[in-house]
C-alpha positions as CSV (number, residue, x, y, z in Angstrom):
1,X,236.1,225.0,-116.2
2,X,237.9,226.7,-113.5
3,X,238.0,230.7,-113.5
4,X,241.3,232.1,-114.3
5,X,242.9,228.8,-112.6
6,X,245.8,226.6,-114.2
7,X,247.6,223.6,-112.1
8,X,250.8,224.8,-110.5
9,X,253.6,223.9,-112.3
10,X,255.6,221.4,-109.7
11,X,259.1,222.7,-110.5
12,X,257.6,226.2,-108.7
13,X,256.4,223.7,-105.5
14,X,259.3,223.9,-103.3
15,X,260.3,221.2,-100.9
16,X,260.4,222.4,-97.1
17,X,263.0,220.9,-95.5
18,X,261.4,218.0,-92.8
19,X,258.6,217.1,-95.2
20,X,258.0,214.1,-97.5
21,X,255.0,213.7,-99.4
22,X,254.2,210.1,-100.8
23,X,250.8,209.0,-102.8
24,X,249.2,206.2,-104.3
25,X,246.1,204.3,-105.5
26,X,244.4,202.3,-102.6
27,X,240.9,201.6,-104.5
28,X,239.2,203.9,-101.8
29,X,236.5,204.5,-103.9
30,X,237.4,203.9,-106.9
31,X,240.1,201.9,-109.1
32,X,243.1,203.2,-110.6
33,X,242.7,206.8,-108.8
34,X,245.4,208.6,-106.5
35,X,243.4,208.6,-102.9
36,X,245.9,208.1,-100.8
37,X,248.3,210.5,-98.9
38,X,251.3,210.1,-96.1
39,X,253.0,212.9,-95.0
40,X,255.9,212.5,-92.8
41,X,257.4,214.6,-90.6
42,X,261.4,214.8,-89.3
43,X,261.7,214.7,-85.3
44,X,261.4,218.2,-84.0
45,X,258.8,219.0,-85.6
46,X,255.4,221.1,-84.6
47,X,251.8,220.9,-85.6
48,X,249.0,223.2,-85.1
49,X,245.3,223.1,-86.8
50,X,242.5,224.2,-86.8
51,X,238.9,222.6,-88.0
52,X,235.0,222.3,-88.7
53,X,232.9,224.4,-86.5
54,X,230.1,221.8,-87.9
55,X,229.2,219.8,-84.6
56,X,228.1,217.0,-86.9
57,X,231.7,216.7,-87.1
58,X,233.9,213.4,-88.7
59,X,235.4,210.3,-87.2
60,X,239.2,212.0,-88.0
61,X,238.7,215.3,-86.5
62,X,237.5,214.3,-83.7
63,X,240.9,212.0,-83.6
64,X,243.0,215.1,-84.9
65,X,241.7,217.1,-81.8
66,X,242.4,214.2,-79.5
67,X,245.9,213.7,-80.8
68,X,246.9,217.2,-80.8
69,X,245.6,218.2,-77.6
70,X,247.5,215.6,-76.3
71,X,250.7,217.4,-76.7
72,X,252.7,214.6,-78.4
73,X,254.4,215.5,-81.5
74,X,253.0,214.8,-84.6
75,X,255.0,212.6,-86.8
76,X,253.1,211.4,-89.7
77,X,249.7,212.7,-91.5
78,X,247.5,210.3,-93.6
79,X,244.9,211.4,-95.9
80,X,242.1,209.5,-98.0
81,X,239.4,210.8,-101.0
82,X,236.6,209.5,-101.6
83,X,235.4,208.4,-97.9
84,X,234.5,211.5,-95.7
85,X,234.1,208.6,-92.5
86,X,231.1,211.5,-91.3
87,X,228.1,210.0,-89.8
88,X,229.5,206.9,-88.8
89,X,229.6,206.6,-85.2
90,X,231.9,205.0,-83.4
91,X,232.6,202.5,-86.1
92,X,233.9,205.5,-87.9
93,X,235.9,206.2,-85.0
94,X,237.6,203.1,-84.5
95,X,238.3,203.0,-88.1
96,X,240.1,206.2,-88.0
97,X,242.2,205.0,-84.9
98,X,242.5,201.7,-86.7
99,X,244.4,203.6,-89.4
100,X,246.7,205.4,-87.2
101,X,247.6,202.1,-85.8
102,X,248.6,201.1,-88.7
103,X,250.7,203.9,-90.3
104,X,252.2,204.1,-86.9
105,X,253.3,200.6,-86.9
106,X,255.0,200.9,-90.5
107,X,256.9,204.1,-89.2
108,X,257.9,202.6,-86.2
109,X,256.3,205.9,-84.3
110,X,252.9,206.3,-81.4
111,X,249.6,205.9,-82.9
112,X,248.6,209.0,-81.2
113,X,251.6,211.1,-83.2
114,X,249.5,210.9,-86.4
115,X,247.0,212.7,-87.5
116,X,244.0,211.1,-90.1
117,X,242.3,213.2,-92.5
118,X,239.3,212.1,-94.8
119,X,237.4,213.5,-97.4
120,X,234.6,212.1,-99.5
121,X,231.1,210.8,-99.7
122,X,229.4,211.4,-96.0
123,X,227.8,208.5,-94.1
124,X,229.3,205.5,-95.5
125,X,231.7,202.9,-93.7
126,X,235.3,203.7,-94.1
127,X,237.0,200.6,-96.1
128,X,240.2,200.8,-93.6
129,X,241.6,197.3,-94.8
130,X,242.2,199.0,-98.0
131,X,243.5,201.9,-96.6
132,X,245.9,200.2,-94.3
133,X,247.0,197.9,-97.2
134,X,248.0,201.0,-99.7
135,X,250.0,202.7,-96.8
136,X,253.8,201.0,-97.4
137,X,253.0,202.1,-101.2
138,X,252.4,205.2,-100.2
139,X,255.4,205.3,-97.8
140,X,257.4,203.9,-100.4
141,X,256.8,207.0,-102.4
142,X,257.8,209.5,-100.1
143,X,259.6,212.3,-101.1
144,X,260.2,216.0,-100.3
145,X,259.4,217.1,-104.2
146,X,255.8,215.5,-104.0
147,X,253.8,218.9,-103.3
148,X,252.3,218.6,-107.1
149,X,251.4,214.9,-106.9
150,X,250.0,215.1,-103.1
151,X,248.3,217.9,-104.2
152,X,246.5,215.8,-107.3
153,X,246.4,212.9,-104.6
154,X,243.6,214.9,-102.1
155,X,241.2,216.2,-104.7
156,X,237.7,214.8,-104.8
157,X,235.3,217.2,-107.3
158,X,237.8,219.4,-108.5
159,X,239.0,219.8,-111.5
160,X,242.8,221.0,-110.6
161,X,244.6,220.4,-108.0
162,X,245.7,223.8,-105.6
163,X,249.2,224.2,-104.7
164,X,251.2,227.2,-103.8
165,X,255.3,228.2,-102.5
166,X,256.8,231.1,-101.6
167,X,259.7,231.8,-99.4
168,X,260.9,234.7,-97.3
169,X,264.1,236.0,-95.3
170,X,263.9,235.6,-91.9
171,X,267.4,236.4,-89.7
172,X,269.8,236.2,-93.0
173,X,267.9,232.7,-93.9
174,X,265.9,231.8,-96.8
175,X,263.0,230.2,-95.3
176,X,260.3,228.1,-97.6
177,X,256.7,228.0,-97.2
178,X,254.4,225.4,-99.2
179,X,250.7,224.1,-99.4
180,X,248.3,222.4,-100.8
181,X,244.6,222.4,-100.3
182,X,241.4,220.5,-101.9
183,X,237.8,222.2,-102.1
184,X,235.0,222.4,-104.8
185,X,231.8,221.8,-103.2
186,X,229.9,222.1,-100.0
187,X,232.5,225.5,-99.2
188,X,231.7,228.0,-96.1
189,X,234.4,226.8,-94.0
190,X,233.7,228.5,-90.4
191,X,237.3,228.0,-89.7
192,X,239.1,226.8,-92.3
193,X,238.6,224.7,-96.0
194,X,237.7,221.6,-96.9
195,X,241.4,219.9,-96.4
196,X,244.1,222.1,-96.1
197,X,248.3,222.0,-95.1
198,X,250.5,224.3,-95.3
199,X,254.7,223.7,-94.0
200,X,257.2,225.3,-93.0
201,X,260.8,225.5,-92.2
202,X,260.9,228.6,-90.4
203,X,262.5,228.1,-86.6
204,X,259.4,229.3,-84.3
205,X,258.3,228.7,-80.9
206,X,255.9,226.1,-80.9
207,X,253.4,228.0,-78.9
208,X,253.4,230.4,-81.9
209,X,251.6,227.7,-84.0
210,X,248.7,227.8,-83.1
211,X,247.5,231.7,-83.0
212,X,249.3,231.4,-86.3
213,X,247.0,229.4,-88.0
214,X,243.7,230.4,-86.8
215,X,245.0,234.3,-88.1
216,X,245.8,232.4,-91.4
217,X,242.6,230.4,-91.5
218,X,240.2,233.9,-90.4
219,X,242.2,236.0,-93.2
220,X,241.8,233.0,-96.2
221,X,239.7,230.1,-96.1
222,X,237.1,231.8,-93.6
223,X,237.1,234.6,-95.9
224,X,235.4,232.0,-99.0
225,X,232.3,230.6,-100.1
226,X,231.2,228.8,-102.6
227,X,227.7,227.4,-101.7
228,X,227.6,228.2,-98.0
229,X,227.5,224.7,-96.7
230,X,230.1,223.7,-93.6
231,X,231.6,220.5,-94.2
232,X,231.7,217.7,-91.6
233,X,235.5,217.5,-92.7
234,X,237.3,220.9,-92.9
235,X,240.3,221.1,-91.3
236,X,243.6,223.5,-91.7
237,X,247.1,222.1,-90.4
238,X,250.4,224.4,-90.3
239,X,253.3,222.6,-89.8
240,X,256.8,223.9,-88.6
241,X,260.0,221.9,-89.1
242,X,262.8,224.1,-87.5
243,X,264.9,223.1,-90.2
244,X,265.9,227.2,-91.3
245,X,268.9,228.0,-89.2
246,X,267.7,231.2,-88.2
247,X,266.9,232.9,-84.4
248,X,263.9,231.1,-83.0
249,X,260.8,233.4,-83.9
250,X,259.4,234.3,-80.1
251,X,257.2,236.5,-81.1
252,X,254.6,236.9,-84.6
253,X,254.9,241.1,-84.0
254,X,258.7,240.9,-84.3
255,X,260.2,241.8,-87.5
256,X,260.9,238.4,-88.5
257,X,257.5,236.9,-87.0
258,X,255.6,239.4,-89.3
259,X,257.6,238.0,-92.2
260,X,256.6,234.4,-91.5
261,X,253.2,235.6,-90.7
262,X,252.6,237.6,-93.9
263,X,254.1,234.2,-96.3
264,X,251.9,232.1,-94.5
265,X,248.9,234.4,-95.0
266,X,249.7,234.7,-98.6
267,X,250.1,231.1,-99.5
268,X,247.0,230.3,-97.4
269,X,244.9,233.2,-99.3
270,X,246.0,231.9,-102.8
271,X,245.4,228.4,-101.7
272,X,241.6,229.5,-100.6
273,X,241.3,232.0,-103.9
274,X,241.7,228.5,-106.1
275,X,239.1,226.5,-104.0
276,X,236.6,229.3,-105.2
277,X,238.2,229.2,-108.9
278,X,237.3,225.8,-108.8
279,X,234.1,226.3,-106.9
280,X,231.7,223.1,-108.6
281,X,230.4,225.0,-112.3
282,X,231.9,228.2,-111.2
283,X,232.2,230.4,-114.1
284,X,232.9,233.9,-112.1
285,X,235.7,234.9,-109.6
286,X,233.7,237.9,-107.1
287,X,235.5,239.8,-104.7
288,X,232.7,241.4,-102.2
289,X,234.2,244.2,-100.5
290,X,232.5,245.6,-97.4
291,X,234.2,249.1,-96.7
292,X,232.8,251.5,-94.0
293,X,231.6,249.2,-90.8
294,X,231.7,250.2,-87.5
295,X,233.8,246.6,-87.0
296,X,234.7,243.9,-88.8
297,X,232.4,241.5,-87.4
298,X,229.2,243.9,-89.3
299,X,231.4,244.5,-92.8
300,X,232.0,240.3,-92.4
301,X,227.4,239.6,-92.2
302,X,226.6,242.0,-94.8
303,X,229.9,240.4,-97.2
304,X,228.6,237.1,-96.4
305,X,225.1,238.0,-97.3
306,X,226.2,239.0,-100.4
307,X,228.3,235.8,-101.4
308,X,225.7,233.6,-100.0
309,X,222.4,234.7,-102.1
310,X,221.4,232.3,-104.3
311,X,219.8,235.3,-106.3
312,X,222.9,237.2,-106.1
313,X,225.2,234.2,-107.5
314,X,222.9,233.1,-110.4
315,X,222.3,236.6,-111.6
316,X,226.1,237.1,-111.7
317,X,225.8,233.3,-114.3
318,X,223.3,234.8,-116.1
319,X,225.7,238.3,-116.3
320,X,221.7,239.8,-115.2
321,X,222.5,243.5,-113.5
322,X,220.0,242.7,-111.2
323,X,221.4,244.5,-108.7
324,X,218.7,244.9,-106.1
325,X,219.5,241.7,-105.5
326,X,222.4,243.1,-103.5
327,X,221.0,245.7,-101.3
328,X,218.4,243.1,-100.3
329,X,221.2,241.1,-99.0
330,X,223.2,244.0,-97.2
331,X,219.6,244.9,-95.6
332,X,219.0,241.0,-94.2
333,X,222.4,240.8,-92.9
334,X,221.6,241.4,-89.5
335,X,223.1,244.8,-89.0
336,X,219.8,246.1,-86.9
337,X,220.7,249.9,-87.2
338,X,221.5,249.9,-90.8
339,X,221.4,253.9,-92.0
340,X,219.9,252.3,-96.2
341,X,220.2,256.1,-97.2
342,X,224.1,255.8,-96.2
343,X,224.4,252.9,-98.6
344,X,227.2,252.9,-101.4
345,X,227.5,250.0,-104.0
346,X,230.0,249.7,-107.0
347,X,230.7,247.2,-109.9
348,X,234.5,247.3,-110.4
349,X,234.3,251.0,-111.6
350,X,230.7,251.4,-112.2
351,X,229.0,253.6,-110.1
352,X,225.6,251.4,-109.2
353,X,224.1,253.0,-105.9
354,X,224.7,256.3,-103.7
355,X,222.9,257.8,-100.6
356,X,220.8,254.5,-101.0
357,X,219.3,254.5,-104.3
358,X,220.0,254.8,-108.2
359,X,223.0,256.8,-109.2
360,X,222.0,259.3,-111.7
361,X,224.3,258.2,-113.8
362,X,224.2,254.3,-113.8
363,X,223.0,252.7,-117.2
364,X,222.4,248.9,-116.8
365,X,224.4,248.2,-120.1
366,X,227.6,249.5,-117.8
367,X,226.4,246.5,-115.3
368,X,226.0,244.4,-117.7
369,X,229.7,245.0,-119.1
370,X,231.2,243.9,-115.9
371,X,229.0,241.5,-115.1
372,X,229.8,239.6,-118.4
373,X,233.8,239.4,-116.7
374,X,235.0,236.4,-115.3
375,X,236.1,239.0,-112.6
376,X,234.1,240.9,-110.6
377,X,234.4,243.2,-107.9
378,X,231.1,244.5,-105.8
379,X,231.6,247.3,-103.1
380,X,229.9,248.1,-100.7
381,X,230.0,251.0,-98.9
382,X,228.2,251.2,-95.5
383,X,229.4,254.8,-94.3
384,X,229.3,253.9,-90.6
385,X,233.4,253.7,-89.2
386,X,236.6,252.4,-91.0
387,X,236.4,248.2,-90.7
388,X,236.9,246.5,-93.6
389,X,236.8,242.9,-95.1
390,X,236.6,240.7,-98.7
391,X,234.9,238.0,-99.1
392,X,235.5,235.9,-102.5
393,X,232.9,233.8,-104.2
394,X,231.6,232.6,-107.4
395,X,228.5,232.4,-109.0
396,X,225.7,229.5,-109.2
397,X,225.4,227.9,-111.9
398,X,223.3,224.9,-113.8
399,X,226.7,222.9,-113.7
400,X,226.7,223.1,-110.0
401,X,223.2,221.4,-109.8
402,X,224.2,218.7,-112.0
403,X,227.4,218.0,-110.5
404,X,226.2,217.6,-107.1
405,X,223.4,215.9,-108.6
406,X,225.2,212.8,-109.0
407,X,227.8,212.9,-107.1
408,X,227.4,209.7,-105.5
409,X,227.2,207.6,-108.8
């Protein structure tokens, strides 16, 4: 079961103005599931992303990066579960193409002005014929109140789908900001999540986009983990549809670029914060806080160390205060000049580690008592400058095994 995670209600998924949202069943992988997703987007609008840092990278980001450096505008996404179309050559390539072709052709817009998404089982031929014959249904169902069902319609092992709104003034305007992302299993982005897209009808120069995302994508879904695996598929798209009526944003340190900036931060953050609440078996939200770097890039290793330890992660299932566990991972994190007698480390408000070793005062039935939470916070405190950063994670547990133990069947 997911930690502290509900599915959003859709009347609280707000429609951005430029965006329609239509899904339906095209037997991907299975019969009689939702695995099918078009997006389309009004004329006018702009398209930034941002994706895998895994070189073994799939057939539809490599088309994505293709199509957007090309500088056309992007008029349409499509989106299939169920097929990752990763490790298949350029088969998978021309499959991918093969389906822009044809969404293209039922819009009436430039192959190269859509952008093909895939998630799934890696390694196995992507069945485009019934991909390409489920698109008019899916076109059919466009609508601009389909946030919920698009974001039910792009899940693959989770077990909720993640959605979020929000919306901000910006020049007198009411401006509306809305996402969905998908993400259980195989989570350490290096850039972004699994699948994520987030819109927007704020008025902004299109140049913006891009810095825009990648801030997003380093302050949310680079910040997660669930099991420290890359994916051949993530990939983050921000879309802007112009649609608000307010003074073009020229600038993200203006008063009204800060605005947009913070929303889209937020939306992305609670989008990434579900992907770990759903993390596969997860039964623990952790927050690992680094405090007391001399730069981010240091308080970032040793937070990662942390939320990547196998040991770490199944002693938080096991609600074991092993907490060794987690100066071992702070010392292998590759900070070479790491001061151990400097060391700080708290759970929530216990008081676990100062100057490097045992508080005085720590009893392990206090570590135990948080560690039995579904919450957790662990602080570290490295006493070497003022960066900061969080990480979230969950824990490991035997549910996580057997899930991705038979994923395939």
């Amino acid at each position: 079961m997911p930690v502290n995670l509900t599915a959003p209600d859709p009347q609280s998924l707000l429609p951005v103005p430029g965006v329609r949202l239509g899904i339906t069943m095209a037997g991907v992988r299975k019969a009689n599931r939702r695995d099918l997703t078009v997006i389309a987007l009004d004329e006018g609008s702009s398209v930034a992303g941002v994706f895998t840092a895994n070189r073994f990278c799939a057939a539809p980001v490599q088309v994505c990066r293709e199509h957007l450096a090309a500088g056309t505008a992007i008029r349409a996404i499509v989106i299939n579960t169920g097929n990752a179309n990763a490790g298949t050559g350029a088969d998978g390539l021309a499959r991918a193409r093969q389906t822009c072709d044809a969404l293209a052709a039922e819009l009436g817009i430039e192959a190269r002005q859509v952008l093909p998404f895939s998630t799934g089982v890696i390694m196995e031929t992507l069945p485009v014929d019934r991909i390409v014959a489920g698109l008019p249904a899916a076109i059919a169902a466009l609508k601009a109140d389909n946030w919920a069902e698009a974001a039910a319609g792009i899940m693959t092992t989770d077990t909720l789908p993640k959605a979020a709104s929000r919306q901000v003034t910006v020049g007198g305007r009411t401006v509306t900001i809305s996402g969905i992302s998908k993400g259980a299993g195989m989570i350490r982005p290096n850039m972004a999540t699994m699948l994520g897209y987030v819109a927007t009808d704020a008025v902004i120069a299109p140049e913006l986009l891009q810095p825009l995302v990648k801030e997003a994508a380093d302050l949310s879904f680079n910040r997660i983990t669930i099991d420290g695996d890359t994916s051949t598929n993530d990939s983050f798209v921000l879309i802007a549809t112009h649609q608000a009526g307010h003074e073009r944003i020229t600038s993200l340190s203006s008063a009204e670029g800060r605005a947009l900036r913070d929303a889209v931060v937020a939306v992305s953050q609670q989008l990434a914060q579900a992907i770990v609440r759903d993390g596969e078996g997860a039964t623990k939200f952790i927050s690992v806080v680094v405090q007391g770097g001399k730069d981010e890039d240091e308080c970032r290793k040793a937070a990662y160390a942390i939320a990547h330890s196998p040991l770490v992660k199944t002693a938080f299932f096991a609600s074991d205060p092993n907490l060794g566990r987690i100066l071992a991972a702070v010392g292998y994190a590759g900070i070479d000049d790491l001061d151990q007698s400097l060391i700080e480390l708290h759970l929530d408000d216990v008081h676990v580690v100062t100057q490097g070793g045992r508080h005085p005062a720590y009893k392990e039935e206090d570590g135990q008592r948080v560690m039995k939470q579904s919450e957790i916070t662990v602080r570290v405190g490295l006493n070497r400058g003022r960066a900061e950063t969080t990480v979230w994670t969950c824990d490991l547990s035997h549910e996580y095994v057997t899930i991705n133990a038979d994923y395939r069947s």
